[in-house]
C-alpha positions in Angstrom: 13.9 20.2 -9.0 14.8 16.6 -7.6 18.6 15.4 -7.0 18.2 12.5 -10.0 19.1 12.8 -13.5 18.2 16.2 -14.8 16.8 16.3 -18.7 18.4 18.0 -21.3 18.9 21.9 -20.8 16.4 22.7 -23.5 13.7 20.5 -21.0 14.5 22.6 -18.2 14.6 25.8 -19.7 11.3 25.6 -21.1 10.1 24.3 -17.6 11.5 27.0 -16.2 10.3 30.0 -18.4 7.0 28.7 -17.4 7.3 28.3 -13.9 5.8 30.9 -11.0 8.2 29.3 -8.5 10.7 27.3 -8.6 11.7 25.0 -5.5 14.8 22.3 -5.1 14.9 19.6 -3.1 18.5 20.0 -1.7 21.0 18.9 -3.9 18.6 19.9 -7.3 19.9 23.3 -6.3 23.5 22.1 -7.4 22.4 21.2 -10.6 20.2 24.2 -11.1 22.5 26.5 -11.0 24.8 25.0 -12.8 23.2 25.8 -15.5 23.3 29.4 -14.1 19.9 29.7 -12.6 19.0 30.2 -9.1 15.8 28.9 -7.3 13.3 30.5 -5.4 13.5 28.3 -2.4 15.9 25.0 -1.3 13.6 22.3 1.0 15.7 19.7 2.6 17.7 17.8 5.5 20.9 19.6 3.5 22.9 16.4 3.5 23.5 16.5 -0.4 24.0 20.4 -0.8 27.0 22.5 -0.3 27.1 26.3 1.6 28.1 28.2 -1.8 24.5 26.7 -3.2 22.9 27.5 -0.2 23.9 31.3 -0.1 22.6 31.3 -3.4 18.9 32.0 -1.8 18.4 34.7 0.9 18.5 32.7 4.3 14.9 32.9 5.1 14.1 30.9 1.8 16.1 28.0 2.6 13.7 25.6 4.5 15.5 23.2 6.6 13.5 19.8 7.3 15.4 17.4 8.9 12.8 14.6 9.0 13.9 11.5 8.0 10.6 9.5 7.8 10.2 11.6 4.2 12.2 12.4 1.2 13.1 15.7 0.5 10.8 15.7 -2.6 8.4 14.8 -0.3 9.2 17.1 2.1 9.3 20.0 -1.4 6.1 18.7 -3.1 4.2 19.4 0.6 6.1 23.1 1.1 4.7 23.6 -2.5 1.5 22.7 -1.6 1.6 24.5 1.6 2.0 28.1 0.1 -0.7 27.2 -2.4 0.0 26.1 -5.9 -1.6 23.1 -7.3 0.2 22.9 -10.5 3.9 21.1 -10.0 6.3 20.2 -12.5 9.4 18.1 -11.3 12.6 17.4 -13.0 15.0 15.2 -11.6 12.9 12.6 -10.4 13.2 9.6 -12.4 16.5 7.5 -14.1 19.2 6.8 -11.9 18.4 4.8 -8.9 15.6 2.6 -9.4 14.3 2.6 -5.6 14.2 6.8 -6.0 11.8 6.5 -9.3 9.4 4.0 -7.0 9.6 6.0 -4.5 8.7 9.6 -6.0 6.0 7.6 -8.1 4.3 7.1 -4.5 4.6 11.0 -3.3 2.3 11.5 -6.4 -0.2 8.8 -5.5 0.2 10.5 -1.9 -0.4 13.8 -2.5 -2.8 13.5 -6.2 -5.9 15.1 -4.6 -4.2 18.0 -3.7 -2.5 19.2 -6.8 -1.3 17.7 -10.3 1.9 16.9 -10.0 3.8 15.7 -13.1 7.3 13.8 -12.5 8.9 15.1 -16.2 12.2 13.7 -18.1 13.3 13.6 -21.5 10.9 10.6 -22.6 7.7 11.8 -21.2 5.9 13.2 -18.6 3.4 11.3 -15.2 0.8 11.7 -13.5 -1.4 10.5 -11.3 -4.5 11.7 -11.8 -7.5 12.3 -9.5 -10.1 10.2 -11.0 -10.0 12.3 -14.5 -6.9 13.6 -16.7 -7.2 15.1 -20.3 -4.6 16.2 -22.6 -3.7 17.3 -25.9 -2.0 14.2 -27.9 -0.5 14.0 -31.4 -1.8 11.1 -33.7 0.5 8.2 -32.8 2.0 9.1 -29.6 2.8 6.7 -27.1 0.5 6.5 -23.7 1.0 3.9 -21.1 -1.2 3.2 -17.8 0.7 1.5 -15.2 -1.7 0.6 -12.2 0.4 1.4 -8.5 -1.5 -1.0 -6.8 -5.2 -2.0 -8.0 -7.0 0.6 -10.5 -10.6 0.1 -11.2 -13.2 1.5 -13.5 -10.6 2.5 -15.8 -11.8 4.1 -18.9 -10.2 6.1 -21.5 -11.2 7.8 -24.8 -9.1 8.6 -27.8 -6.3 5.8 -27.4 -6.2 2.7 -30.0 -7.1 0.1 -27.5 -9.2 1.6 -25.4 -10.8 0.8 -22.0 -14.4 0.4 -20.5 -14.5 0.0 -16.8 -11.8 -2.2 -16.9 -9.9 -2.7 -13.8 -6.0 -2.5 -13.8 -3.5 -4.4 -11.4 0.1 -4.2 -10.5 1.4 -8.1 -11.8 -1.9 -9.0 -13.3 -2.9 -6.5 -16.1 -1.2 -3.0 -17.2 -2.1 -0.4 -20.0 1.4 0.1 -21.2 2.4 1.1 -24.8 -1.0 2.3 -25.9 -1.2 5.3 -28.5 -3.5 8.2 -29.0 -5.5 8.3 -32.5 -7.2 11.6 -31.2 -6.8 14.7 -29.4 -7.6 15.3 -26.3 -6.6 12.2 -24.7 -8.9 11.6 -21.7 -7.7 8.8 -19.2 -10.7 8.3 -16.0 -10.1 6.3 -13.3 -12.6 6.1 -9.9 -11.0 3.4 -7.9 -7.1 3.5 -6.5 -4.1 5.1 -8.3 -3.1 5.3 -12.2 0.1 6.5 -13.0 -0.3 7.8 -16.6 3.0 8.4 -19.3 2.7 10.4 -21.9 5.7 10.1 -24.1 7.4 13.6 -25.6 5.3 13.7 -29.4 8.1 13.6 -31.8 
């Protein structure tokens, strides 16, 4: 749980219910339990959270990282990591501040060897995949591939435009707005990062 614009409460609910752990990077834990839940763990400099949210943990569970040269998502996403999971949902992490959504993009493409992590929000749900990513899709349903840098060999299967070894590039050729006409989806990439948005079916 990220400090940004949360989804709707039905969104994080359901993220919740399925969740083994649940971590906020500092002020997500605000907004968390506003809605009368309480993480497992708050990560953070604790420059954007208040003592009454803090207390809300046992002390040894709130993990104070004051380094500055990282986000506190970032500094979340590698505590995550750390204790061992490699399947990580964030809320929280996109709309709002434009420079925040860039950013967190690039703490996937940092750490997208290491675990699927998928930034999630009312619209749709990314991720950077390592070098394969399939998923169920609904006939219809929107899919775009947005290159963070250079993307080659990028191939896809199920989509209405699909690719073959076609390379992607940041300013010179995206994959936004394509649609799935099958299920499962299957997006492949073996050269640089792919951020791939699948939009909520519905």
């Amino acid at each position: 749980m990220c400090n940004g614009v949360f989804p709707s409460e039905a969104r994080i609910l359901a993220e919740v219910e399925k969740a083994g752990l649940i971590a906020c990077a500092d002020g997500g834990a605000e907004k968390l339990l506003r809605l009368g839940i309480a993480p497992h763990y708050i990560v953070g400099d604790q420059d954007s959270v208040t003592p009454d949210a803090l207390a809300s943990v046992p002390s040894e569970r709130v993990v104070l990282a004051w380094d500055q040269e990282y986000t506190d998502f970032d500094k979340t996403v590698r505590f995550v990591l750390d204790l061992g999971y490699s399947d990580i949902r964030v809320v929280g992490a996109t709309g709002g501040r434009v420079d925040h959504t860039v950013g967190n993009l690039g703490v996937l493409r940092k750490y997208h060897r290491r675990a699927r992590i998928a930034l999630v929000d009312d619209d749709c749900w990314i991720v950077v995949p390592d070098r394969s990513l399939t998923f169920p899709a609904e006939a219809g349903q929107k899919v775009s591939l947005v290159p963070l840098g250079r993307a080659g060999s990028v191939s896809t299967e199920g989509l209405k435009w699909p690719l073959r070894d076609d390379c992607l590039e940041l300013g010179v050729r995206d994959g936004t707005s394509n649609e799935a006409v099958s299920s499962p989806v299957t997006v492949t990439v073996e050269d640089g990062f792919l951020a791939v948005c699948v939009f909520h079916a519905g």
